[in-house]
C-alpha positions in Angstrom: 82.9 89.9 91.8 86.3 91.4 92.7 87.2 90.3 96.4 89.7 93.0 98.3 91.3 91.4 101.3 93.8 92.9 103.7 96.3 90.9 105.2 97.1 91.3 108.5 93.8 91.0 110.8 92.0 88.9 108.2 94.3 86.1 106.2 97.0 86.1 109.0 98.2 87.9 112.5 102.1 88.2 111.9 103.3 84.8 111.2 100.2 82.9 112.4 97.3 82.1 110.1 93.6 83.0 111.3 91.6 79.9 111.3 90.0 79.1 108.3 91.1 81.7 106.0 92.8 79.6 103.8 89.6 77.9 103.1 87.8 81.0 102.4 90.2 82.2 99.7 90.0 79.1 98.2 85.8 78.8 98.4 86.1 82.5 96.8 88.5 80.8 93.6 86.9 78.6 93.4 83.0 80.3 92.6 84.9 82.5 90.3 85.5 85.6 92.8 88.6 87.6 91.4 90.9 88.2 94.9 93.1 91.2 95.4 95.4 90.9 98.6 95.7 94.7 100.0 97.9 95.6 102.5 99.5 98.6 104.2 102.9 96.6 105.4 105.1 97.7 103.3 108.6 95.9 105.0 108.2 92.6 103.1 108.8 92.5 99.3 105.8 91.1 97.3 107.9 87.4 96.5 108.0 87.3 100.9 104.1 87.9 100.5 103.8 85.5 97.8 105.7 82.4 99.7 104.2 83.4 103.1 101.0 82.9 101.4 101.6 79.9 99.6 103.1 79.0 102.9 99.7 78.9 104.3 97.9 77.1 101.8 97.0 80.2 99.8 98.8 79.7 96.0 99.1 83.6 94.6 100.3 85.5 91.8 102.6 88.9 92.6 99.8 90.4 90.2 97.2 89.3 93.5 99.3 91.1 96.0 99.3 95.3 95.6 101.1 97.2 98.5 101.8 100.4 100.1 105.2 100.3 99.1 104.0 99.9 95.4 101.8 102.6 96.2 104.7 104.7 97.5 106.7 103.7 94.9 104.1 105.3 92.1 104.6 108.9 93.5 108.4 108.9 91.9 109.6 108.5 88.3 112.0 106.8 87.0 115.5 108.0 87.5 114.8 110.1 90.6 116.4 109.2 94.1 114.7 108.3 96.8 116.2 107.8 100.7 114.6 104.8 102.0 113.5 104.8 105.9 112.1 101.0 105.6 112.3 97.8 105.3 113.1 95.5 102.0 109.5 96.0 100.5 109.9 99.3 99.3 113.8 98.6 98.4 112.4 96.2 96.0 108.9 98.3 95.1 111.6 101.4 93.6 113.5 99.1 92.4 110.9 97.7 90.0 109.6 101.2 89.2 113.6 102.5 88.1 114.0 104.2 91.0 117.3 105.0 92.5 117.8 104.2 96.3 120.0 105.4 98.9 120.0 104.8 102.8 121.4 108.8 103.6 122.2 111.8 101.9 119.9 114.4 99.4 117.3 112.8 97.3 113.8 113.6 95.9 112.3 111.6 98.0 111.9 110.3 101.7 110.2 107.1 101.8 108.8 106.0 105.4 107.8 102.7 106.0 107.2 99.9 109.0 110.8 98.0 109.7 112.4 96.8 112.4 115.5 98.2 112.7 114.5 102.0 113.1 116.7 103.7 115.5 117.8 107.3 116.0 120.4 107.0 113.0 117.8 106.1 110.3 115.2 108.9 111.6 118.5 111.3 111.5 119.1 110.5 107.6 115.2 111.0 107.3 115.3 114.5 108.6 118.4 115.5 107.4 117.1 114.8 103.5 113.8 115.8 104.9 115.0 119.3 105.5 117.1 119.6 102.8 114.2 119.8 100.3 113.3 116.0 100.0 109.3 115.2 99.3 108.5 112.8 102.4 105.8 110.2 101.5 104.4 107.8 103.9 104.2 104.3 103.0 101.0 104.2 105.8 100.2 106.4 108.9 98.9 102.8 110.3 100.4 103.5 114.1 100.1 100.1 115.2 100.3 96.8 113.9 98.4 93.8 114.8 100.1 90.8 115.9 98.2 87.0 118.0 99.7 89.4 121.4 97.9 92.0 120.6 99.0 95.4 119.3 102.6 97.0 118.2 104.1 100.2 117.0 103.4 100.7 113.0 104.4 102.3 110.4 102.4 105.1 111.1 104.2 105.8 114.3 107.9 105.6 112.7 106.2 108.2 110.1 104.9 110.9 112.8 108.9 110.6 113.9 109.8 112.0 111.2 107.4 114.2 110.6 107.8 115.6 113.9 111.7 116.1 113.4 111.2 117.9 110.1 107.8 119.9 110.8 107.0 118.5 107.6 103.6 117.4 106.4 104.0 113.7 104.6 102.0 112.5 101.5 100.4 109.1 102.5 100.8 106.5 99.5 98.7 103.1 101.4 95.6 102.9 102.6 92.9 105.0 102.8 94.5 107.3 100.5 94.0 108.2 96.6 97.7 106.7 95.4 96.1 103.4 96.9 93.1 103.9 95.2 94.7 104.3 91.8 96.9 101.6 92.3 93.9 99.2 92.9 91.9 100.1 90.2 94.5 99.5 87.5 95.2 96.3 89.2 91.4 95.3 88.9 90.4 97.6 85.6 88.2 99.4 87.6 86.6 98.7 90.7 82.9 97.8 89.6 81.2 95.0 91.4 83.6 95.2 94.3 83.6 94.1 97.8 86.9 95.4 101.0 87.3 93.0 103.4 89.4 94.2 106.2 90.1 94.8 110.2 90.5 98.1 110.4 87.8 100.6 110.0 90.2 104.2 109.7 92.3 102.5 106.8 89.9 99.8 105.0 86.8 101.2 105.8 87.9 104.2 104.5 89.4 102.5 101.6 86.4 101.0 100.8 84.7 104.9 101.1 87.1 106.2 98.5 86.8 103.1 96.6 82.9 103.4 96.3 82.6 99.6 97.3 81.1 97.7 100.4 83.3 97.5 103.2 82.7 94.2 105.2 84.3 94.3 108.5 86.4 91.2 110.6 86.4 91.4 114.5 90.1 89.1 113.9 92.3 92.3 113.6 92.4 95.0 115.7 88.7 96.3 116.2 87.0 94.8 118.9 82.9 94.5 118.6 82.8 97.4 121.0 84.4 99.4 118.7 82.2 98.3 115.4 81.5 102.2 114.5 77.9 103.2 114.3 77.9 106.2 112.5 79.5 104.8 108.9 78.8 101.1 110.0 80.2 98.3 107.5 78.1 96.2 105.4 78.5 93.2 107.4 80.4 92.4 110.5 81.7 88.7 111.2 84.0 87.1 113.6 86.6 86.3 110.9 87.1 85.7 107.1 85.5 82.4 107.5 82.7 83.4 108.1 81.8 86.3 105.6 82.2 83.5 103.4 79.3 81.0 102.2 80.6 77.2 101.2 79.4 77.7 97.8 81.9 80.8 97.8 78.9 83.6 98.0 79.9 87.1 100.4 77.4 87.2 103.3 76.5 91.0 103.2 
């Protein structure tokens, strides 16, 4: 079986692991379960998801780890020029794909991701390319971002910024969009005998919808039990990772 599993709200919540995720990846290994690590953050490059991982006890291939940035990233071709209104994950994500990248001026592309450092400046260099005839793609409309004290601005919310400024309708490359969707079933040659695990049910769950697959829902994210929805409810619903997962590595849906 082919195993799906976001990252913030169900391996980690920013920098902290959730208890006993570790363990579950490893019970999923190690019954034979091929893992995919999804996720809409698109600010750290896929070698920062690889060593926070492994930081946790969770030993990963870059082939394990598909991103919004990637995502993003697919929409261009090589040789075109795209401003860059994020953080170093989508740097490196264009990069990798032979795309040229620029922090202001004209280009083919706007790319919009979660970072840190946006300020009026960087949503100025946006709009201006924006306006100017640039394509602007969304690495996520995610508008917040779980962290252990609850809730913060995402990428979503840096997105509608621009979008605003502009009046421009973005393409959305992450989660629960089709650019997503291709991306993860090239990674997995198709996504037959395929289960989501995530937090969130207006990204994964609807990732899981486009995908065709069970989506299995954790209550460690950012959807509290009240919240579970009832008309498209998920094929199971468990505290954590932990325990979706059966010692001898079988799901529990």
């Amino acid at each position: 079986m082919n195993v799906i599993l976001d990252l913030d709200g169900v391996i980690w919540l920013a920098e902290e692991p959730i208890a006993g995720s570790p363990e579950a990846v490893d019970r999923l290994r190690r019954a034979g379960h091929r893992v995919l690590f999804l996720t809409n953050n698109s600010n750290p490059t896929v070698a920062d998801l690889v060593e926070k991982l492994a930081g946790m006890g969770i030993e990963t291939e870059a082939e394990e780890i598909a991103t919004s940035a990637q995502s993003a990233a697919s929409l261009l071709s090589e040789g075109q020029t795209a401003l860059v209104c994020g953080g170093d994950g989508v740097v490196d994500a264009l990069e990798a794909r032979g795309v040229k990248h620029i922090r202001e001026g004209e280009s083919d592309a706007v790319i919009v991701g979660f970072h840190r450092d946006f300020d009026y400046q960087r949503l100025t260099a946006a709009f201006r390319s924006v306006i100017a005839g640039a394509r602007l793609i969304g690495t996520n409309d995610d508008t917040t971002y779980p962290t252990p004290g609850g809730p913060v601005p995402g990428g979503g919310s840096i997105l509608a910024a621009v979008a605003a400024a502009s009046g421009v309708e973005p393409t959305v490359a992450g989660k629960p969009y089709q650019p997503m969707a291709d991306l993860v079933a090239s990674r997995l040659d198709g996504v037959e005998d395929t289960v989501l695990i995530g937090d969130r049910p207006s990204t994964d769950g609807l990732m899981a919808a486009l995908l065709d697959v069970p989506f299995l829902l954790v209550l460690s994210g950012v959807t509290a039990e009240e919240d579970v929805p009832e008309d498209a409810p998920p094929a199971a619903v468990a505290h954590d990772l932990a325990a979706l997962i059966d010692d001898d590595g079988s799901v529990r849906f």
